[in-house]
N, C-alpha and C positions, 0 to 999 in steps of 0.2 A: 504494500500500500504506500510505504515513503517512498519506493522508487517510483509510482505512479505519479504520485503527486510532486515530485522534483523531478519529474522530467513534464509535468504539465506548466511548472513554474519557469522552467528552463523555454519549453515550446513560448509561452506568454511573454518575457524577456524579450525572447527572437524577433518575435511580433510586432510589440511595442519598437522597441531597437527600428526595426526596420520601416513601419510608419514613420519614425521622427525622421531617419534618413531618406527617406522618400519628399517627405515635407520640407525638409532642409532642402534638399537638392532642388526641388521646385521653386525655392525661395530664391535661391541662390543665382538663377539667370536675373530675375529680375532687380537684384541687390545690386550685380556686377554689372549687369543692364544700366542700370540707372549710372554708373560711373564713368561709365564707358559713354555714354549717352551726353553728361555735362564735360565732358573730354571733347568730344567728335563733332557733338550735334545741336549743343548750347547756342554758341553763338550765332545761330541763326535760328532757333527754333525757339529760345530764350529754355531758361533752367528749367522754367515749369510748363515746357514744351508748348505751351502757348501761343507759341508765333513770335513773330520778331521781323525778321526777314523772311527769316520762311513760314509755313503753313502750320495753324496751331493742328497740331497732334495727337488731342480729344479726342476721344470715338473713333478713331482711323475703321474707316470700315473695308481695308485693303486686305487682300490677303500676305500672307509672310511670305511667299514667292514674292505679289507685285513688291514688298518691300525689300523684299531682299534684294532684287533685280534695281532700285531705286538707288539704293544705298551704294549697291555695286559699278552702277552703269551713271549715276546722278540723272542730271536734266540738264543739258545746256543752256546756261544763261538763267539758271534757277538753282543747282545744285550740284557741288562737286561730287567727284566721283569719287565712292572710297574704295574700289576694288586692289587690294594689293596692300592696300593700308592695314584693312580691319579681316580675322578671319573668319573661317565662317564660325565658329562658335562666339565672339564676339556680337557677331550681326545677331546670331539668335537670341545671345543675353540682350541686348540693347531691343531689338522688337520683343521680348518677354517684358522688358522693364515699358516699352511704349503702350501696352494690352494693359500696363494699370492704370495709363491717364485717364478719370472717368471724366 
């Protein structure tokens, strides 16, 4: 019976354990997102991604391709281009941290 019950306590552990790194690591684009974002993407979108120069970034209703493909490729005469700059795990923290501007 105590081996039943420490290895239910152990399975439970795992569990919990593994939630918070699930949760952490979810948090974590959007954390590094968000630094990478007042690094790259402030000065023209302003800090609280608002606008500025460029386009406030509210509700983007784009998908993570078009942005991705934006950030990568820019817009002439609207938007430099960060392909080579930023990798792609950057790009995905940075649009995880843009999906929390409500």
């Amino acid at each position: 019976m105590k081996t039943l019950l420490s290895t239910v306590a152990i399975i439970a552990a795992v569990m919990t354990g593994n939630a918070q790194m699930l949760t952490n690591s979810t948090a974590l684009p959007a954390g590094s997102g968000r630094a990478l974002f007042l690094k790259n993407c402030a000065h023209c979108h302003g800090a609280d991604g608002r606008g500025d120069d460029g386009p406030d970034l509210h509700n983007l209703d784009w998908t993570d391709e078009q942005i991705t493909k934006r950030i990568l490729n820019g817009k002439k005469g609207q938007m430099t281009a960060f392909g080579g700059k930023l990798s792609a795990d950057e790009i995905k923290a940075i649009i995880a941290y843009v999906r929390t501007l409500k």
